[in-house]
C-alpha positions as CSV (number, residue, x, y, z in Angstrom):
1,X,133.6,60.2,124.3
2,X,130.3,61.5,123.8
3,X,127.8,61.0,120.9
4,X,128.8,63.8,117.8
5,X,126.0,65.5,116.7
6,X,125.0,64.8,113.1
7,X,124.5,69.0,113.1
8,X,128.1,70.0,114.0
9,X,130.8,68.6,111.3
10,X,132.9,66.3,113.0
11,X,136.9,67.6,113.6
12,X,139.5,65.8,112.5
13,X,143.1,66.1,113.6
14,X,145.8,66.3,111.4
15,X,149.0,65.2,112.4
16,X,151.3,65.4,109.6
17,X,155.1,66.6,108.9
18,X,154.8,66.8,105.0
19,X,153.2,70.0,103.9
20,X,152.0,68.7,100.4
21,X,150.9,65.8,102.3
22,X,148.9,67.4,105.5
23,X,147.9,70.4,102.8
24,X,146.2,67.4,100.6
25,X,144.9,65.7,103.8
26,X,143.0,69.5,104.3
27,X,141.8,69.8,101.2
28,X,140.4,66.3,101.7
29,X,138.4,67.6,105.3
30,X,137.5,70.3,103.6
31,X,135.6,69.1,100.8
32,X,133.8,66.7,102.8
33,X,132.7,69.8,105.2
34,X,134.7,68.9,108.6
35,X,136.5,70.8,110.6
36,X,140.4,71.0,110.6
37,X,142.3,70.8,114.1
38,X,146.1,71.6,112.8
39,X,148.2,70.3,110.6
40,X,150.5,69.6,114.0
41,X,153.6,69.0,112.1
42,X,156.0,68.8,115.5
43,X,155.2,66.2,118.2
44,X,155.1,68.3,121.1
45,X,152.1,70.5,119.5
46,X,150.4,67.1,118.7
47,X,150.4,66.2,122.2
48,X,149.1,69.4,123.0
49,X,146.2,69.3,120.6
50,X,145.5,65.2,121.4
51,X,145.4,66.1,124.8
52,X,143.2,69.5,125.0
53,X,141.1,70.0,122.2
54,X,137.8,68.5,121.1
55,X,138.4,66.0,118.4
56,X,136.4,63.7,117.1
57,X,139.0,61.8,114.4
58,X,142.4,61.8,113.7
59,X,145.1,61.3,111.2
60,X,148.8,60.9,112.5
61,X,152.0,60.4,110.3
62,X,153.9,57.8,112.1
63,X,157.1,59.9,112.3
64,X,157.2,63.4,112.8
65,X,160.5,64.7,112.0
66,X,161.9,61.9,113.3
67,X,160.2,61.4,116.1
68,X,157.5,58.9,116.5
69,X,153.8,59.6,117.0
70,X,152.9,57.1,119.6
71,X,152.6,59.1,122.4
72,X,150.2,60.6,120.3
73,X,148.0,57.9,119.4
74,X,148.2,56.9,122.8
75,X,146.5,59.8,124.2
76,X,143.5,59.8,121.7
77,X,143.4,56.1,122.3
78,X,142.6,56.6,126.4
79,X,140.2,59.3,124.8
80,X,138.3,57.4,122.8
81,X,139.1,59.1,119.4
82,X,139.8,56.9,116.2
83,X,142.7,57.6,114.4
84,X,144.6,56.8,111.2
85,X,148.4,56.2,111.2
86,X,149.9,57.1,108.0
87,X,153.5,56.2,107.0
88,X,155.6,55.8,104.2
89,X,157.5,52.9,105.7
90,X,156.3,49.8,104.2
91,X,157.3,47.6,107.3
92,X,154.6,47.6,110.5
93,X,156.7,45.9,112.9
94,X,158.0,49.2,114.1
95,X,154.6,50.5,115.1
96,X,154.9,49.4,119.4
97,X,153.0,46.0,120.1
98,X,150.1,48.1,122.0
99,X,149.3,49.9,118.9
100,X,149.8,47.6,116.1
101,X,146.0,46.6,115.7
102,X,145.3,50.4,114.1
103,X,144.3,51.4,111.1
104,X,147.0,52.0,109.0
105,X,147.3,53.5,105.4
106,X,150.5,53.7,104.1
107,X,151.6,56.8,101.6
108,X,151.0,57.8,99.2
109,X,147.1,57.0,99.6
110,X,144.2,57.4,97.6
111,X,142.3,60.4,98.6
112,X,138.8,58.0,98.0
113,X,140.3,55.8,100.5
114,X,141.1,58.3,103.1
115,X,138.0,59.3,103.1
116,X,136.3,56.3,103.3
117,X,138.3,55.8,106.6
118,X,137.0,59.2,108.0
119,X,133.1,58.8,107.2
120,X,133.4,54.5,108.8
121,X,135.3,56.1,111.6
122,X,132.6,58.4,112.4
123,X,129.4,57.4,111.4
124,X,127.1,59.5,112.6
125,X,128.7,62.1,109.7
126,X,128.6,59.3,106.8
C-alpha cells in the first residue's frame, strides 16, 4: 500500500448489515472529513469493493446477514488495508485462527472509540 497523502481524506470502508449501525458509522466518517466507500451491507458487494476500490481503512461487521466477513478481511489483509471487525457476539473464538489477532470492537461501541481506531489506523490523517 502506498503512503496516503495528508491532502486527500483517507477512505474508509464500511462494511455493515445494520442500517442505524453503518448510518452512525457514516455520520462518524463524515464528521471527521473522510471519505465513505459503501455501507456494503451483502458480502458479495464487500468483496467487490475490498477487492477493486482504493481504500485506505475499513470497518467490517463480522456477519453479514448471516454470512461471515472473513473473506473480506482477508482480502484487505493481502492489501495491506487495516480494518476493524465489529460484532455483537460477545465470544471471539468464532473469528478463524488466521484472523483472530484484529482489532475488534464489539457493539454497541462508543462513537469516541471508533474514532480513535480510524485516526491510530491511519496516521498520516490524525
Amino acid at each position: 500500500m502506498t503512503q496516503p497523502d495528508p491532502a486527500i481524506p483517507p477512505r474508509v470502508l464500511v462494511v455493515e448489515d445494520t442500517a442505524l449501525v453503518a448510518m452512525l458509522i457514516e455520520t462518524v466518517i463524515e464528521d471527521m472529513g473522510w471519505t465513505l466507500v459503501g455501507p456494503a451491507a451483502r458480502l458479495q458487494d464487500a468483496l467487490a469493493v475490498a477487492r477493486d476500490e482504493a481504500i485506505d481503512v475499513a470497518i467490517i461487521d463480522v456477519d453479514l446477514n448471516g454470512e461471515p466477513s472473513w473473506d473480506v478481511a482477508h482480502i484487505l489483509r493481502d492489501r495491506g488495508v487495516p480494518f476493524l471487525f465489529t460484532t455483537g457476539y460477545s465470544d471471539a473464538s468464532m473469528i478463524p485462527a488466521g484472523l483472530r489477532t484484529s482489532p475488534m470492537m464489539g457493539k454497541p461501541f462508543q462513537v469516541r472509540d471508533l474514532e480513535r481506531w480510524l485516526r491510530d489506523a491511519v496516521p498520516a490523517h490524525a
